[in-house]
Each structure stands twice: as structure tokens, then as C-alpha cells.
C-alpha positions in Angstrom: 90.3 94.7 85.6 87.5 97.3 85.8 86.5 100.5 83.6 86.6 102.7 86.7 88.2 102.6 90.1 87.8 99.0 92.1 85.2 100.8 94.5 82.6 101.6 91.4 79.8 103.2 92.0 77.5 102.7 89.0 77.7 98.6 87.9 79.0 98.0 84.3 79.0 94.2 83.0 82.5 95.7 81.8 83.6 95.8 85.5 84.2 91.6 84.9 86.0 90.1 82.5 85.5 86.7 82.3 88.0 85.6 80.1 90.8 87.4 82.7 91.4 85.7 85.9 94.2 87.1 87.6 93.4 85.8 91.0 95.2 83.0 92.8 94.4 79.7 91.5 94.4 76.3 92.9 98.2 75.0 93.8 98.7 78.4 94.8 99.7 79.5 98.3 97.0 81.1 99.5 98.0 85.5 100.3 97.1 86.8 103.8 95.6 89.9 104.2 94.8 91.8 107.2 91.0 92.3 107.6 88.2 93.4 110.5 85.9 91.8 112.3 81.9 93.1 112.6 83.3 94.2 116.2 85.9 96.4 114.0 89.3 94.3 115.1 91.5 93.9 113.3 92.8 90.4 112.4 94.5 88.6 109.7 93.2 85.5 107.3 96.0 83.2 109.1 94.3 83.5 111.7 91.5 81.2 110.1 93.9 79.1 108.2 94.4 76.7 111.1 93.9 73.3 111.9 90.9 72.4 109.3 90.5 73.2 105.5 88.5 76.8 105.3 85.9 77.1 102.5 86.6 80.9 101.5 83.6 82.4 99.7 83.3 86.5 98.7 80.2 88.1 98.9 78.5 91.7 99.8 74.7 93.3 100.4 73.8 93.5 96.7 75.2 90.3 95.0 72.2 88.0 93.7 74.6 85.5 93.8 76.0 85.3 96.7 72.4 86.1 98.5 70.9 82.9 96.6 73.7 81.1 97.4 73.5 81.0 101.4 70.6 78.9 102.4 72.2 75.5 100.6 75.9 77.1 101.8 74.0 77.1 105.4 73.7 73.3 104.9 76.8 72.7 103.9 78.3 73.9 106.7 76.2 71.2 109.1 77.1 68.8 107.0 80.4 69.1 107.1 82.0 70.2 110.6 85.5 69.1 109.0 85.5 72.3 107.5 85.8 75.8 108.6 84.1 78.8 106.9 84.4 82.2 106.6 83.1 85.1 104.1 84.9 87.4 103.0 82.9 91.2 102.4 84.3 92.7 99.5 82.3 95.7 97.8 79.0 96.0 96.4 78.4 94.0 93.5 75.2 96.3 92.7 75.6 99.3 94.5 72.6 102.3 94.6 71.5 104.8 96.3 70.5 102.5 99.6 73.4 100.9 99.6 76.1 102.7 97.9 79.6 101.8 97.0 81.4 102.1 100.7 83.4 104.8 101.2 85.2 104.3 104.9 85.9 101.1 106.7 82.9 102.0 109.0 80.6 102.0 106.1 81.9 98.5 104.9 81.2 97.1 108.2 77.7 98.5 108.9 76.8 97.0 105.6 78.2 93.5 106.3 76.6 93.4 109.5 73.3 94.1 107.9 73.7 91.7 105.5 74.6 88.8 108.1 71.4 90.0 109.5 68.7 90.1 106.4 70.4 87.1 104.6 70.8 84.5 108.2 74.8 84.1 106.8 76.1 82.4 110.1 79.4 82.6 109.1 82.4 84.6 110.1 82.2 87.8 108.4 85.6 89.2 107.6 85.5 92.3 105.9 88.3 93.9 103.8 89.4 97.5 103.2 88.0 99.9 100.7 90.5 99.5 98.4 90.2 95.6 98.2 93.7 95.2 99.9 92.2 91.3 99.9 89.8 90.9 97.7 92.2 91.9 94.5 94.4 89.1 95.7 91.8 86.5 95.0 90.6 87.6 91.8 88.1 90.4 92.5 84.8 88.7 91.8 81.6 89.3 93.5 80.6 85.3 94.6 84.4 83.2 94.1 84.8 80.2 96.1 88.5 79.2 97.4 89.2 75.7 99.6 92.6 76.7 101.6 94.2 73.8 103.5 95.7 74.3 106.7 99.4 74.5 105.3 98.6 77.4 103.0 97.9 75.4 100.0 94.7 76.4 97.7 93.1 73.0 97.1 90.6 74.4 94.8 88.7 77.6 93.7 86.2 78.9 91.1 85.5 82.3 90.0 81.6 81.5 90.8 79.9 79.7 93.9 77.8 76.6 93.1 76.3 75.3 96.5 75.0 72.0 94.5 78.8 71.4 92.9 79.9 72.2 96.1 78.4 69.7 97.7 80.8 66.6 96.8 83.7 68.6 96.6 83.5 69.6 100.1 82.7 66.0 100.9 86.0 65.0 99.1 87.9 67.6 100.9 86.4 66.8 104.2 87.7 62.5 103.8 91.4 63.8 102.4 90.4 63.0 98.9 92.3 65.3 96.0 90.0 67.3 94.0 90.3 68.7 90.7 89.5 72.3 90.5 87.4 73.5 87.8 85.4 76.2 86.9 81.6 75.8 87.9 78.5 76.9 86.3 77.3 80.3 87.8 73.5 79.5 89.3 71.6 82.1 86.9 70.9 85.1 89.7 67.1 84.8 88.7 65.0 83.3 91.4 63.1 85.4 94.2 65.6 85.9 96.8 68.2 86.7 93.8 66.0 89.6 92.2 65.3 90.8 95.7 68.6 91.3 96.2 69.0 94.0 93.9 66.2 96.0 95.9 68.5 96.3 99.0 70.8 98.5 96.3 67.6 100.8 95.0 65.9 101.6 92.1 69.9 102.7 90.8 70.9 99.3 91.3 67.8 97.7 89.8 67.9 100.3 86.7 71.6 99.3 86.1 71.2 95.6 86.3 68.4 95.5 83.9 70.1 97.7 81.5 73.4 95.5 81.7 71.2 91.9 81.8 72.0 91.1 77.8 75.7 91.7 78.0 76.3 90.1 81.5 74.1 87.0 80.3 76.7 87.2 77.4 79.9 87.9 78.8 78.7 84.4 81.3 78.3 82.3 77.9 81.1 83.4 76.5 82.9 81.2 78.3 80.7 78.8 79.3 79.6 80.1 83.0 76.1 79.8 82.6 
């Protein structure tokens, strides 16, 4: 999975191998995981596996993915009140030396209450242990997507978010229509609010991005993500 320990704290494009997806895929029962609240409680994923399909998205602080993907994943959820929604805080995509890799479960949840803060996510934020207890069940990638019907079922997922593709597959979802899962195109992490991500990491974070830029870019057309 990774070059160095899941909680890394330098970013590698060699921390994600595209072309290995050992996550849970769609027809899948979906794995709960016990995870905690901004308040610090403790709960458990079933507990928002209830009565209406939850849209399932990963993120953290210093993702540019996940960061550009909120304002259009803001709309969706308006649009669609058939659907409940819920991010999951996994660790730092682009960690540095103002936000660093998170060492306690304290850390982890100062840092995804900041970012509910800075980015506007209105979501609940359900953040998961050091160790990715959670996160390594679904795959361990920064900005995945996962639709988990109310009987357990994965009705679809993606290793990237795409708020556009989203769109009419939420739609479908939301009227009872099946939906084929697929792989969607990662959004390139290169407009404004993407790049300014980075700077909530630090100069580390920027420094190792830039320096990684050619091989992640590759690594996404390899197999056709980008």
C-alpha cells in the first residue's frame, strides 16, 4: 500500500498505487468501524447507515481534492435530501510542518474541526483513528466516494470524487434507479482553492507536492484517472 507507515509524514506519489485497489467495492457489504465525533464520542458508521442511502466521501485539511470538491458536494446535498451524508477524516493527504501527519486522536480531531471551519463542509464529520482502523477498509485514498444503502449494501464507489459525475448518479440513487459503478475522472487538483490547499500543510507540503507533480500526474494517466 504505502512506502512507509499509513500515517506518513513526508508525501510520496508512491504512497498511491493506482493500479491496486484493495478497498471495498460496489456489491460489497459495506465494514463498520467505530469512529469520533468533533465532540470526541465515540460512535460507529451504523449508526449513519439508517433509513436513507449515505453518500460516504474521505477527505482531510491538506487534500486539493477533497477541498475543491466541497462547494458543488455542498449543492448536492440541497438537492438531494433523499440522501444522507457524512465525511469521513482520514489523514493528511499533504502533511507539513502546519499541519503535520496526526499523531493522537486529539490531534485528528482538532484538525477536522478546523477544516469544517475554513472549507464551510456542512457535513457530519466522522473522524477515524490514527492508524486508519476505517479508512484502510475502504481503500485508503485521500478523496474516495462510496453510496451505502440502508441494508448494508455498497451501491457504488470510486477511488476519486467527481462532484459533476456525481450529480446524476446521486439523482439515480435518490428515485431507486440501479447505477453502475465506475471509476470517475479525478478533477485535476489545479484551480485556486486546490493549490491553496496545499498552503494549510506549509512550505513542506508545497515543496513535496511540486517535487512529486510529474509522477502523480503520471501515476493518474496510467490508468486513465485524469
Amino acid at each position: 500500500m504505502t512506502t512507509q507507515t499509513y500515517g506518513y509524514r513526508r508525501f510520496t506519489p508512491e504512497e498511491y498505487d493506482f493500479t491496486v485497489d484493495e478497498g471495498l467495492q460496489a456489491g460489497d457489504t459495506y465494514k463498520d468501524a467505530p469512529l469520533q465525533t468533533l465532540d470526541g464520542e465515540t460512535v460507529r458508521l451504523s449508526d449513519y447507515v439508517q433509513d436513507k442511502p449515505l453518500v460516504l466521501e474521505t477527505g482531510s485539511m491538506t487534500c486539493p481534492m477533497y477541498a475543491q470538491s466541497v462547494p458543488p458536494m455542498m449543492k448536492l446535498i440541497e438537492k438531494y435530501p433523499e440522501l444522507d451524508h457524512v465525511l469521513m477524516y482520514v489523514r493528511e493527504a499533504h502533511p507539513g510542518e502546519l499541519q503535520p501527519q496526526h499523531r493522537s486522536a486529539p490531534e485528528k480531531i482538532k484538525a477536522a474541526t478546523k477544516t469544517k471551519r475554513h472549507y464551510g463542509d456542512a457535513r457530519t464529520i466522522l473522524v477515524d483513528d490514527v492508524d486508519g482502523a476505517a479508512h484502510r477498509f475502504y481503500g485508503t485514498m485521500p478523496n474516495s466516494i462510496f453510496v451505502i444503502a440502508p441494508d448494508g449494501n455498497i451501491l457504488f464507489r470510486s477511488i476519486w470524487n467527481n462532484a459533476d459525475d456525481m450529480d446524476a448518479i446521486l439523482g439515480a440513487i435518490a428515485r431507486g434507479e440501479p447505477v453502475e459503478s465506475r471509476e470517475l475522472k479525478a478533477v485535476p487538483p489545479f484551480s485556486l482553492r486546490a493549490v491553496a490547499t496545499l498552503f494549510m500543510g506549509g512550505f513542506i507540503a508545497i515543496w513535496d507536492f511540486v517535487r512529486g507533480l510529474r509522477r502523480l500526474v503520471g501515476n493518474h494517466k496510467k490508468v486513465g484517472n485524469m
